[in-house]
N, C-alpha and C positions, 0 to 999 in steps of 0.2 A: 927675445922671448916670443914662442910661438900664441894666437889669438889663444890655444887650448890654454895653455897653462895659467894667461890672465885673467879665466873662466873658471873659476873654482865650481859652479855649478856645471858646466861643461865637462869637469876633467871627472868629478862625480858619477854623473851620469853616463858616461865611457867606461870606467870601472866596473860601474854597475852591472853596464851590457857584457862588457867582456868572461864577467864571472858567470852570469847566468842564463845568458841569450841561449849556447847552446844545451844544457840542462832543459831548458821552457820549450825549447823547442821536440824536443823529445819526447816531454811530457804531453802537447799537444798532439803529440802524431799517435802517442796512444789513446787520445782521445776522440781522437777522429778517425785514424788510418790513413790521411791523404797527405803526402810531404809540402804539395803547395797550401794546401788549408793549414796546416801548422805553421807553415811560414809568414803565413799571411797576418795569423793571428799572435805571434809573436812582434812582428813586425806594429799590430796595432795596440798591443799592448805597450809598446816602449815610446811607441810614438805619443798615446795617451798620456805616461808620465812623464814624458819633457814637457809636456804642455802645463802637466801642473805640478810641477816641478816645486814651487815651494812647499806645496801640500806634501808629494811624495817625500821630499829631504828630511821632514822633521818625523816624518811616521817612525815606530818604534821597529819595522821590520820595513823596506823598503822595497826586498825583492817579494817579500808576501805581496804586495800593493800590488806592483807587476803582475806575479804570479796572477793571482786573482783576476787581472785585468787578462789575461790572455786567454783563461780559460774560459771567462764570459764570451769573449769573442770569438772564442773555438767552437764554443758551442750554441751561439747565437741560431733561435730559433728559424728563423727570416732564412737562412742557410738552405734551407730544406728546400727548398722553391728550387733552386738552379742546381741539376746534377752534378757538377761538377765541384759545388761544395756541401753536398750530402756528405758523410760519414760512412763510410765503407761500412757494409752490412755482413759480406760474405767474405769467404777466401779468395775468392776470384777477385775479386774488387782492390784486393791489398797488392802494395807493388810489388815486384818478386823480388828487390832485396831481402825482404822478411825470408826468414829460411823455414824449412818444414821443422823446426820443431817451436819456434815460435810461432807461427801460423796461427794455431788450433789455439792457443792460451791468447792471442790478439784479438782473431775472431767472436773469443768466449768474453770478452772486455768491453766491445764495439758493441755487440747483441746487448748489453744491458741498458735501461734509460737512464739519460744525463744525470740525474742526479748523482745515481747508485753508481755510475762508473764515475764521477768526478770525484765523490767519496773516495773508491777503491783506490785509485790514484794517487791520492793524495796522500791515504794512513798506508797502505801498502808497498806502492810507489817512491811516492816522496820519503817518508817516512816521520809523517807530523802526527804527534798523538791527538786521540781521539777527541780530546776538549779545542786545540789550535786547528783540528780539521772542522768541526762542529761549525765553528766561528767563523772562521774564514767564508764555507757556506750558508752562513747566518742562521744555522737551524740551531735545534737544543742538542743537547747530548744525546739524551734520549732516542731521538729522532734520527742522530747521525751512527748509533750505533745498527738502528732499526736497519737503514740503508744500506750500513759495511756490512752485515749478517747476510743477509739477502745478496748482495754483491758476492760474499765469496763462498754462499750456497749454490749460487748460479754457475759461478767459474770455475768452483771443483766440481760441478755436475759436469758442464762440459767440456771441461779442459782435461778430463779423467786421469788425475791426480791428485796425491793425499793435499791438505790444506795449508802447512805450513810450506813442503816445497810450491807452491804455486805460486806462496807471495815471495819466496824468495826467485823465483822467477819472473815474475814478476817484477820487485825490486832491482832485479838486474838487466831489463830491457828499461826502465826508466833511467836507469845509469849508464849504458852502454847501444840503445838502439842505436841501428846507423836509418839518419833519415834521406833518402833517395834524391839524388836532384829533379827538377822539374825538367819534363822531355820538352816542350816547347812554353816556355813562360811566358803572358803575355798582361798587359796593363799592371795592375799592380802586384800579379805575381812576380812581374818580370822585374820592379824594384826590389824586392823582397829575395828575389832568388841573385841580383847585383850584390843586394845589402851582406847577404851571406856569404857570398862568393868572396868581397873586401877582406882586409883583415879587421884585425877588431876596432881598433881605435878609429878607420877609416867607414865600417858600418853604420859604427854609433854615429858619426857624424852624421853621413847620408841622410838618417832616419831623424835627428835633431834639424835638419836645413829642412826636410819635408814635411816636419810636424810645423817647423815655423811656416812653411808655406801654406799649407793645411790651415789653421790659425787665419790668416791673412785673408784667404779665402772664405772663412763661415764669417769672420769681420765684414767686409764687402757685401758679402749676399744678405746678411745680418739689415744693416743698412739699407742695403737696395729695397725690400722686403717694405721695412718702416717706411721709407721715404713712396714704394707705392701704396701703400696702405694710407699715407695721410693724403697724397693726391687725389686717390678714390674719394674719399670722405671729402675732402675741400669739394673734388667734381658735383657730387651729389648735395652739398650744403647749394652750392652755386644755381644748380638747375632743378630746384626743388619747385613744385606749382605753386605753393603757398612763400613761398619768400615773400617777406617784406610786409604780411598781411597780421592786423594784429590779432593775438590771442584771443582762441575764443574762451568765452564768459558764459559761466550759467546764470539764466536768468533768476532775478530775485522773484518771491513770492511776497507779493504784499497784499494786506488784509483788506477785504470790503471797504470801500466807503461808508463812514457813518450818517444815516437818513437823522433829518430832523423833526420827521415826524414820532409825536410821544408815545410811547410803549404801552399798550395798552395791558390791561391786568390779561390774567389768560381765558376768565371766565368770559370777560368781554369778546373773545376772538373765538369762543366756540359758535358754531351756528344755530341759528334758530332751533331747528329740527332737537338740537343736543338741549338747550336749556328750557 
């Protein structure tokens, strides 16, 4: 009996990837435009849910968890900083598998802000209705219809097509884009372009050995972190100027001394001049 099969959360989670790794991954490339940023972010979305693996197992939609987990990471704002995981803006930017008549309905996708394109994606794309897209984005209904409105006001303005073919278009590059391989991978695209290259059963692995190792590593730094942060504090208890000196005390206020001379009436103590 192989370790997989003695692993029933193990064998779970390989299933999982197997049905939807390349789906997620599709879907991130329309979200981005970039085949390594989608890899990437597929990649750290799976690796997230092995990590919380019990959480993910009992959830009522598991590849929603996923899902959800990869799009944040697609579209992680921090991105913007390093060219190379910006979000293609233009046509020029997109890799030339895309053909010319997707192009122009990509481009019009990517041009829109994260929200309103995660939106689109999801109720257009995917095909989740408006209340499980709502949700999953944690907005109200209201608010997630506001964004799909605008979203494919934008996309039939520039996609210059009537509205329902555009999501059916749409709909059919989330089910069938091809996403490009990486021209030269390197650090963690270069796992992630390995992990896809594997077959299934041997990706999901990969990606479960390297979240355990992942894991191990925030453990340790975790640790190292406390253990300087208490040495600091001991340093400075240790060579404080005031060690060892006792607390100070505010001084008490205590009253006059009482005289023993007798209190004389008042008219007695005015002066001559007065009486």
């Amino acid at each position: 009996m192989t370790q997989r099969e003695q692993n029933p959360a193990a064998t779970a989670f390989d299933d999982l990837h197997s049905r939807h790794a390349a789906g997620l991954t599709r879907q991130a490339y329309l979200l981005t435009g970039r085949p390594e940023l989608a890899r990437r972010a597929v990649e750290r979305g799976f690796r997230l849910a092995w990590q919380r693996w019990p959480q993910v197992a009992v959830d009522p939609d598991p590849a929603g968890w996923v899902r959800a987990a990869v799009y944040e990471c697609a579209l992680t704002p921090w991105q913007r900083l390093l060219p190379w995981l910006r979000t293609a803006r233009t046509a020029q930017e997109l890799p030339p598998s895309v053909g010319p008549a997707d192009r122009a309905l990509l481009t019009a996708v990517l041009g829109l802000p994260a929200p309103y394109r995660r939106m689109l994606v999801l109720h257009d794309g995917v095909g989740l209705g408006l209340y499980e897209a709502a949700t999953e984005v944690e907005a109200s209904t209201p608010a997630a219809a506001g964004r799909l409105a605008h979203a494919r006001e934008r996309v039939v303005a520039e996609a210059c097509g009537p509205g329902e073919v555009v999501r059916v278009r749409l709909a059919a590059l989330a089910a069938s884009l091809e996403v490009a391989p990486s021209a030269a991978p390197q650090g963690a695209a270069a796992q992630a372009a390995t992990a896809a290259a594997a077959t299934p059963p041997a990706a999901a692995s990969l990606l479960r050995a390297e979240s355990e190792r992942s894991a191990c590593r925030l453990t340790r730094v975790t640790f190292a972190l406390t253990g300087l942060f208490a040495l600091i504090t001991l340093s400075v208890a240790v060579v404080a100027p005031d060690r060892g000196a006792p607390p100070w005390q505010r001084p008490l206020v205590t009253a006059p001394a009482a005289s023993d001379a007798p209190v004389q009436p008042r008219e007695a103590r005015l002066l001559p001049e007065a009486r």
